[in-house]
C-alpha positions in Angstrom: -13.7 1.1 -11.4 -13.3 4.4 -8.7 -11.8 2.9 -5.3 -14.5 3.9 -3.3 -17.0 1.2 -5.2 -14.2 -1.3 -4.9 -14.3 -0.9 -1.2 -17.9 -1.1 -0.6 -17.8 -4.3 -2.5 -15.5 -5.8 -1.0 -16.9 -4.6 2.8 -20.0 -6.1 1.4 -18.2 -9.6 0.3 -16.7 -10.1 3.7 -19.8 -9.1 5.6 -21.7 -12.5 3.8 -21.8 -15.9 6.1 -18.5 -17.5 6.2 -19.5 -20.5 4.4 -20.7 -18.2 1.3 -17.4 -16.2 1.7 -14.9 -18.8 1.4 -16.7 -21.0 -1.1 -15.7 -22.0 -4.4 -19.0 -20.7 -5.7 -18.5 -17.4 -5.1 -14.8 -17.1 -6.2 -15.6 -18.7 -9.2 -18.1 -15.7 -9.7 -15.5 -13.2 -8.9 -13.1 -14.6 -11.1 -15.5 -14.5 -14.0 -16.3 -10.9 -12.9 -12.7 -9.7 -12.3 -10.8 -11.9 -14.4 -8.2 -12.8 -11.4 -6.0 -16.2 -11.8 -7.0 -19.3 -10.2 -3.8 -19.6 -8.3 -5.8 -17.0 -5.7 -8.4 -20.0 -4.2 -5.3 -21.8 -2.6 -2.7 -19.0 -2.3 -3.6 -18.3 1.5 -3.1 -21.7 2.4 0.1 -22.3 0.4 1.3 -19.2 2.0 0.6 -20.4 5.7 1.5 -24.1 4.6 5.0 -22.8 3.6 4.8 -23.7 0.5 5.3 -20.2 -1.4 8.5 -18.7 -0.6 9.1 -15.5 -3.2 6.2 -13.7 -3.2 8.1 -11.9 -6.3 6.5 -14.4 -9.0 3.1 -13.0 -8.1 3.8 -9.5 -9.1 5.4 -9.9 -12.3 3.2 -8.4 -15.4 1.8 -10.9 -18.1 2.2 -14.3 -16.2 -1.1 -16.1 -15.4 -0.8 -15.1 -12.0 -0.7 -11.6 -12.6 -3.1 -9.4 -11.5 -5.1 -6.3 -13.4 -5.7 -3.4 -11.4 -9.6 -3.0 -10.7 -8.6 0.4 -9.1 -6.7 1.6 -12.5 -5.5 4.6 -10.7 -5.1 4.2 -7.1 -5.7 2.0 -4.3 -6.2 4.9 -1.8 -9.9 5.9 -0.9 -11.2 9.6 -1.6 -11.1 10.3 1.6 -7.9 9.2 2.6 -6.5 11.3 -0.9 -8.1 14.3 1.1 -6.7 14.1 4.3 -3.0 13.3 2.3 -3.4 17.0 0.9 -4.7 18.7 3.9 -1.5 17.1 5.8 0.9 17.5 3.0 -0.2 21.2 1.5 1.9 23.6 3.5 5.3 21.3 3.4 7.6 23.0 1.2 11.2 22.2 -0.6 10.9 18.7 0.8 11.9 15.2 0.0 9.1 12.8 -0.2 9.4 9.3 -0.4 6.1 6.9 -2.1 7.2 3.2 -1.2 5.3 0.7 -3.5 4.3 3.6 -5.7 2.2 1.4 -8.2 1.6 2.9 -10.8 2.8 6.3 -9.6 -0.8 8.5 -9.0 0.4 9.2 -6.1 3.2 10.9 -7.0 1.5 12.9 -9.3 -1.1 13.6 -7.0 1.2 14.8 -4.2 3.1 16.6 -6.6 0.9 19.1 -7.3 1.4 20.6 -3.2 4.9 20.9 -3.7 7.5 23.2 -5.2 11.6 22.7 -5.9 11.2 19.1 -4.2 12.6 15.5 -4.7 9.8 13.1 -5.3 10.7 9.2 -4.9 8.7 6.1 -6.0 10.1 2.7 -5.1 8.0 -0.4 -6.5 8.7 -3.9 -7.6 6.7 -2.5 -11.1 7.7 0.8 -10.8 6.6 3.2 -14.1 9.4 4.7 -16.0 9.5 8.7 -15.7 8.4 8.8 -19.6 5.5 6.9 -18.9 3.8 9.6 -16.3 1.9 12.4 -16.6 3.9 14.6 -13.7 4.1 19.1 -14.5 7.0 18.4 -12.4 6.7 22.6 -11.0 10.4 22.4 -10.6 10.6 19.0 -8.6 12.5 16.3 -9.5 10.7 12.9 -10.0 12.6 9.5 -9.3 11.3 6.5 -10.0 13.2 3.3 -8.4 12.2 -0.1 -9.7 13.2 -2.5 -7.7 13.1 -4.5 -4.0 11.6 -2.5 -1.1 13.7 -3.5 1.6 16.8 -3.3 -0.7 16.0 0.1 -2.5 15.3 1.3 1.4 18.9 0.4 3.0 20.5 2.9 0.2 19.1 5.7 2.1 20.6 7.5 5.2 19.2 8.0 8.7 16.3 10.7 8.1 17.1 11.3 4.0 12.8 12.2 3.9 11.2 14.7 5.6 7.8 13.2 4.3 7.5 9.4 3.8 4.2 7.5 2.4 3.7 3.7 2.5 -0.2 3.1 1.0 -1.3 -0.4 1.0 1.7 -1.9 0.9 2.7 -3.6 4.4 0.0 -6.4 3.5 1.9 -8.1 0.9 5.3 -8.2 2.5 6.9 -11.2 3.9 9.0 -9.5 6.3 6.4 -5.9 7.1 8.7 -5.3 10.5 11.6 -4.6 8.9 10.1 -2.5 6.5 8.6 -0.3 9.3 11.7 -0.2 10.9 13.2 1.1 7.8 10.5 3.3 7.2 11.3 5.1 10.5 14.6 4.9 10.1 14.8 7.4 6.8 11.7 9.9 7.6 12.8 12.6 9.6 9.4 14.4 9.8 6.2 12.9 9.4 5.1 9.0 8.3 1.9 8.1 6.3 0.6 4.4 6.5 -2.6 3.0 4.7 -3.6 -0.1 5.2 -6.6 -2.3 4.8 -8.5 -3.6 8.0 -9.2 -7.0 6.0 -10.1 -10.3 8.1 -8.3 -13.4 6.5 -11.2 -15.3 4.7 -9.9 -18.6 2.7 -9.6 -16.3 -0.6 -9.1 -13.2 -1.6 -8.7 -11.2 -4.5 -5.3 -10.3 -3.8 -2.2 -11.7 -2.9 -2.2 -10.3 1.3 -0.3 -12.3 3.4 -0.8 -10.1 6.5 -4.2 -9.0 7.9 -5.2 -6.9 10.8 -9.0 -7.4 11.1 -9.3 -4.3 13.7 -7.9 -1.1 14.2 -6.8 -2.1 17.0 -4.9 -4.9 15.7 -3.1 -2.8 13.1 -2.3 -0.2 16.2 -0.7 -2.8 17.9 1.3 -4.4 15.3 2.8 -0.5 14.5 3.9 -0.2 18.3 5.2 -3.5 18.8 8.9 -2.7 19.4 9.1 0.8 19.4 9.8 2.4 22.2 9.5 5.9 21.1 5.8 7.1 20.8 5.3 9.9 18.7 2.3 12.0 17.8 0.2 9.6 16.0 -4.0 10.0 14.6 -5.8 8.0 13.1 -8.6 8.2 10.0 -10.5 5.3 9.6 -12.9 4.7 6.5 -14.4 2.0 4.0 -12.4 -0.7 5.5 -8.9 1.2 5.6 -6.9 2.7 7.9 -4.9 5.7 7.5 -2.0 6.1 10.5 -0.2 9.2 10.5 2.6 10.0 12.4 4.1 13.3 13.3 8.1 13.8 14.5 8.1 18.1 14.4 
């Protein structure tokens, strides 16, 4: 199903009274619909309760709390792809780094504006190089399977001029350290998508962090950082692209 729909759905979902939103009824629907585990009613809870401590066990393939991708290609909206190009298309002979590539679109969307560049994916389920489609025009495509936080720390002080992080900070225990990281190895501009989702009882996703506004999410990217850079802001079907500029 094209992300777009996905999003008006799910702006749709969260817009019905609360009671209807966090009922068993109407998970029990989605589940039939979507085919997600049942482990997703009471994973919010468990999460706040302290009760789930490695996030990890949700994202491995084939368990019965794995997930399928509605989105098979990308979790990043039409208009967000657009504005990606527009940003990236005159950056040339560049390193560009895709953390939680999924399934690695991205990449071989991006790839396409560059030239005699290093592309790198980092994802828990990260795909093998075989297993995309990349014309790699002379780059060269890495693919790093693995922990985020980890894979980040093998990386020097500005290592990227372009980094990318697209709907990924919501499923991360530890989301501070992972900006700070994420700052640490760009050197020229930064790319973050994220949903603006309100925390309802259940989901259909495994979020533990949720920034209902815009200015919620703002607020949660400045905390702590004392150096203010050029920074806009592109706003649609309930996510939030941040962009911000070090040239």
């Amino acid at each position: 199903m094209p992300r777009d729909i996905i999003c008006y759905l799910r702006l749709i979902v969260d817009s019905l009274p609360i009671s209807l939103r966090n009922s068993r009824l109407l998970f029990n629907l989605s589940k039939n619909l979507f085919k997600i585990p049942d482990e997703l009613y009471n994973f919010r809870e468990k999460y706040r309760s302290g009760l789930i401590k490695d996030l990890s066990i949700f994202y491995l393939k084939d368990t019965k709390n794995s997930l399928e991708r509605v989105s098979k290609k990308t979790d990043i909206n039409s208009y967000h792809l657009s504005l990606i190009k527009n940003l990236l298309k005159n950056s040339k002979s560049v390193k560009v780094l895709d953390i939680g590539c999924g399934t690695g679109y991205l990449i071989n969307h991006i790839n396409e504006y560059f030239s005699s560049s290093k592309l790198v994916g980092i994802d828990f389920n990260a795909p093998s190089e075989e297993s995309t489609k990349c014309n790699s025009r002379n780059n060269q495509i890495q693919f790093i399977a693995g922990d985020i936080e980890t894979s980040l720390l093998n990386f020097s002080d500005n290592h990227f001029e372009i980094v990318l992080c697209t709907h990924v900070l919501e499923h991360l225990i530890n989301p501070e350290d992972i900006l700070f990281q994420l700052r640490r190895v760009v050197k020229d501009k930064l790319i973050i998508i994220c949903p603006l989702e309100k925390e309802f009882k259940w989901g259909m996703n495994y979020h533990v962090n949720f920034f209902p506004t815009k200015k919620h999410f703002l607020k949660f990217l400045q905390s702590n950082f004392n150096d203010f850079f050029k920074f806009k802001t592109f706003q649609r079907l309930g996510d939030l692209m941040y962009y911000e500029s070090y040239e």
